[in-house]
C-alpha positions as a printed Julia matrix, in Angstrom:
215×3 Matrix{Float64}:
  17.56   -9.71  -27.32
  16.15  -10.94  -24.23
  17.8   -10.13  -20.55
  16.85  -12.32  -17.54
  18.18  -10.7   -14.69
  19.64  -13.09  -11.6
  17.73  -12.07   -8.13
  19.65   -9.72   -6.3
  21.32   -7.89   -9.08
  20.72   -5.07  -11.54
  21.66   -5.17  -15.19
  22.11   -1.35  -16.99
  21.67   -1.14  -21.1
  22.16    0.91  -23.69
  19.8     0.58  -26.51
  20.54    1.53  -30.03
  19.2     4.76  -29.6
  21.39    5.73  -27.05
  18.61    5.44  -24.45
  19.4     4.12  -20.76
  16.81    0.79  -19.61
  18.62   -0.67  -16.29
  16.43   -3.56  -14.98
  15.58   -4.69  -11.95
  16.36   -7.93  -10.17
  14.06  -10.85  -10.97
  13.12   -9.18  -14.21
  12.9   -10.25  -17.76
  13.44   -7.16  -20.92
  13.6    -7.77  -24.45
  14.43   -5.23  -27.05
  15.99   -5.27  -31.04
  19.27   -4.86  -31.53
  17.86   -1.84  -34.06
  14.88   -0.31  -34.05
  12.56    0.59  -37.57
  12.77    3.66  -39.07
   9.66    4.89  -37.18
   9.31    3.47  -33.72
  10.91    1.99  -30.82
   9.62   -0.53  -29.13
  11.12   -2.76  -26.26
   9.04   -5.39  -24.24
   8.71   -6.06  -20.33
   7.38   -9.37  -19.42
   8.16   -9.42  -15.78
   9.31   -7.25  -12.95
  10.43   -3.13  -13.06
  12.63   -1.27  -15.4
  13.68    2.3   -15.16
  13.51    4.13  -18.71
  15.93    7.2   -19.27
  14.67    7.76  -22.73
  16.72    9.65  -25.67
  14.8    12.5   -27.67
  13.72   11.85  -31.23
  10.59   13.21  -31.64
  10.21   10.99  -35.24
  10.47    7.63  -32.94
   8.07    7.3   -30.25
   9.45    4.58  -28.04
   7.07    2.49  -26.5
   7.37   -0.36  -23.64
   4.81   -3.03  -23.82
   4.02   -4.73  -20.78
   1.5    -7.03  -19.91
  -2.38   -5.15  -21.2
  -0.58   -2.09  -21.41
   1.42    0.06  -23.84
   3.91    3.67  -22.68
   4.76    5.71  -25.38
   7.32    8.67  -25.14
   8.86   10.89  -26.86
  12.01   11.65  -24.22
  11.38   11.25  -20.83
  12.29    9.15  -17.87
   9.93    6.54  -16.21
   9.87    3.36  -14.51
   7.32    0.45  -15.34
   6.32   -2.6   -13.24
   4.52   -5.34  -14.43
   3.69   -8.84  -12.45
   2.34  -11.07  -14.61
   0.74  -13.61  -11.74
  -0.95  -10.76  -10.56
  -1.48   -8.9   -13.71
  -0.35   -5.89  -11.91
   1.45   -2.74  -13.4
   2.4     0.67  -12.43
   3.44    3.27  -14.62
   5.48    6.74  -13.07
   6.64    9.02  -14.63
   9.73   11.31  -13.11
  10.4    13.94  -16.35
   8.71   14.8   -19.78
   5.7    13.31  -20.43
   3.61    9.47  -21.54
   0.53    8.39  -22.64
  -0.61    4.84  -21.9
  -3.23    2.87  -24.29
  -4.13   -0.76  -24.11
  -2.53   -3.11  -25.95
  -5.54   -4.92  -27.57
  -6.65   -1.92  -30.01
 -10.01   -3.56  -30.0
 -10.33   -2.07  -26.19
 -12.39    1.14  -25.9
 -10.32    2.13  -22.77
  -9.6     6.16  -22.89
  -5.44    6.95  -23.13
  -4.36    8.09  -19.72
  -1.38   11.17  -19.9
   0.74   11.28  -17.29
   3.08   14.67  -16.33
   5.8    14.28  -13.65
   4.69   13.02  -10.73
   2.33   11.13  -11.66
   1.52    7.33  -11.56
  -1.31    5.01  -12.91
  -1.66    1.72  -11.44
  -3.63   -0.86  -13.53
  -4.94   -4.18  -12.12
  -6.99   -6.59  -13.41
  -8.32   -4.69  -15.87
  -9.01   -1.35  -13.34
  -6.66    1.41  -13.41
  -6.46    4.27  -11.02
  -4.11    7.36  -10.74
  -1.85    8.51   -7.8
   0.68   11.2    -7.23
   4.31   11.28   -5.46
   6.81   13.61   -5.09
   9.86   13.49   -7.43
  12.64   14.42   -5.61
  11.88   12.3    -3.0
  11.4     8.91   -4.92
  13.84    9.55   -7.3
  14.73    5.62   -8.78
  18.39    6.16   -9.62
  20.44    4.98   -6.59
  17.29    3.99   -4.48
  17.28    0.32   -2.87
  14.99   -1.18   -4.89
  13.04   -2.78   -1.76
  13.01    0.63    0.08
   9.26    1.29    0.75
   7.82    4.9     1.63
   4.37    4.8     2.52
   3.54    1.89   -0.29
   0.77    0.13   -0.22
   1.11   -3.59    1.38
  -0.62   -4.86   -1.9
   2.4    -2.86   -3.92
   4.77   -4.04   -1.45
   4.01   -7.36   -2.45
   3.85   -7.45   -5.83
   7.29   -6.0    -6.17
   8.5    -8.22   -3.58
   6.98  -11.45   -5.39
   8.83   -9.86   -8.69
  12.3    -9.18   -7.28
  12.59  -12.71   -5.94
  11.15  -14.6    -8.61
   8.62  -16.17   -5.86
   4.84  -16.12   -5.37
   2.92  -14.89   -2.6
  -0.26  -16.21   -2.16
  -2.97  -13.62   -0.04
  -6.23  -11.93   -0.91
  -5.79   -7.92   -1.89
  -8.79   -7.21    0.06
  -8.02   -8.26    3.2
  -4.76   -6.04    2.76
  -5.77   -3.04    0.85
  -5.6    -0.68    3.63
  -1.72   -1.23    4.87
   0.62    0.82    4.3
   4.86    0.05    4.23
   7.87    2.17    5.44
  11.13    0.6     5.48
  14.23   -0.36    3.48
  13.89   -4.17    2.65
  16.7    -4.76    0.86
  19.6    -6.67    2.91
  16.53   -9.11    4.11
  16.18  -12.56    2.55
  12.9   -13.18    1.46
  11.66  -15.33    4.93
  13.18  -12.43    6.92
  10.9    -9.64    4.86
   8.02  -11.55    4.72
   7.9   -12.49    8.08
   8.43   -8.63    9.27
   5.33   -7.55    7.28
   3.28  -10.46    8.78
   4.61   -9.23   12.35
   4.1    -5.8    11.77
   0.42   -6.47   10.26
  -0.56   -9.17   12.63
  -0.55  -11.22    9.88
   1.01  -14.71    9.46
   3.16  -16.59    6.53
   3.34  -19.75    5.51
   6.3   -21.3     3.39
   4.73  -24.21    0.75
   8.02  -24.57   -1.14
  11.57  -22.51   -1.89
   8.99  -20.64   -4.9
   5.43  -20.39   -3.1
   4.56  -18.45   -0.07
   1.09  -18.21    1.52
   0.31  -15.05    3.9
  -2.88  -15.08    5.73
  -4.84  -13.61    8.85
  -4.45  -15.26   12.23
């Protein structure tokens, strides 16, 4: 089964397990209508999903997305993936993960994450981070709110809930930071706030590609 989810919106599921995946807008979850008799395994190809996993310690349940794979046991986490950037973040709000490569020929090390934790991977470099909790709990949250995030981050979730790409070079932006609740912006109207506030400027190519860029 394969959910697309329209911009804007949110879609909740309930897997066969009885564990809770709602997806976030511009993203695309597939999962079997049953799992096997000893694993559970869902995909996300695009965009951020919030796991509330259900207990059964004979079925790891695993999310593949992009070059990496989360196992847990039962947990709750939230995993964004952009493919055009081959960006992902992994964080992890109760129990506990490990994440592995996908390509088992890789001699990357596991990483193990424990509440609030995060590990960011990005072409092909991963590095971890911490937060607090409480504070970002997912459930309720606007999903464009941004507390201290990194402009980068900002970005690539930006480029995911709209279905859009941003063209601009990491490096140049790798030190900015975000506050501030996005969501009841259209894209123009967000994008040309973090150009203002960066001294930055944006271009629009077409209704799908953006360009931002130095003055």
């Amino acid at each position: 089964m394969t959910v697309n989810v329209a911009v804007g919106k949110m879609q909740k599921l309930i897997l066969a397990d009885s564990s809770v995946v709602t997806v976030s807008s511009g993203s695309t979850f597939s999962y079997p209508k049953a799992f096997t008799k000893t694993e559970r395994r869902v995909f996300l190809t695009n965009g951020k999903a919030l796991f509330e996993v259900k207990k059964d310690p004979s079925k790891p349940f695993s999310v593949e997305s992009g070059d990496l794979q989360t196992t847990a046991l039962g947990t709750s986490f939230t995993v964004q993936y952009n493919e055009s950037y081959q960006w992902e973040k992994v964080s992890l709000y109760t129990g506990k993960v490990v994440i592995k490569p996908r390509n088992k020929a890789s001699k990357q090390a596991p990483v193990f994450l424990t509440p609030g934790k995060a590990y960011e991977y990005n072409y092909g470099s991963g590095n971890m981070s911490r937060f607090d909790v409480v504070v970002n709990d997912p459930i309720g949250k606007p999903e464009l709110l941004f507390e201290h995030t990194s402009l980068n981050e900002a970005l690539f979730r930006i480029s995911s809930y709209y279905k859009i790409r941003i063209d601009f070079n990491p490096k140049t932006t790798l030190s900015f930071t975000v506050n501030g609740d996005f969501s009841n912006q259209t894209v123009d109207e967000t994008l040309k706030n973090l150009a203002f506030i960066h001294q930055l400027k944006f271009k629009k190519t077409d209704s799908l590609n953006y360009r931002l860029m130095k003055k």
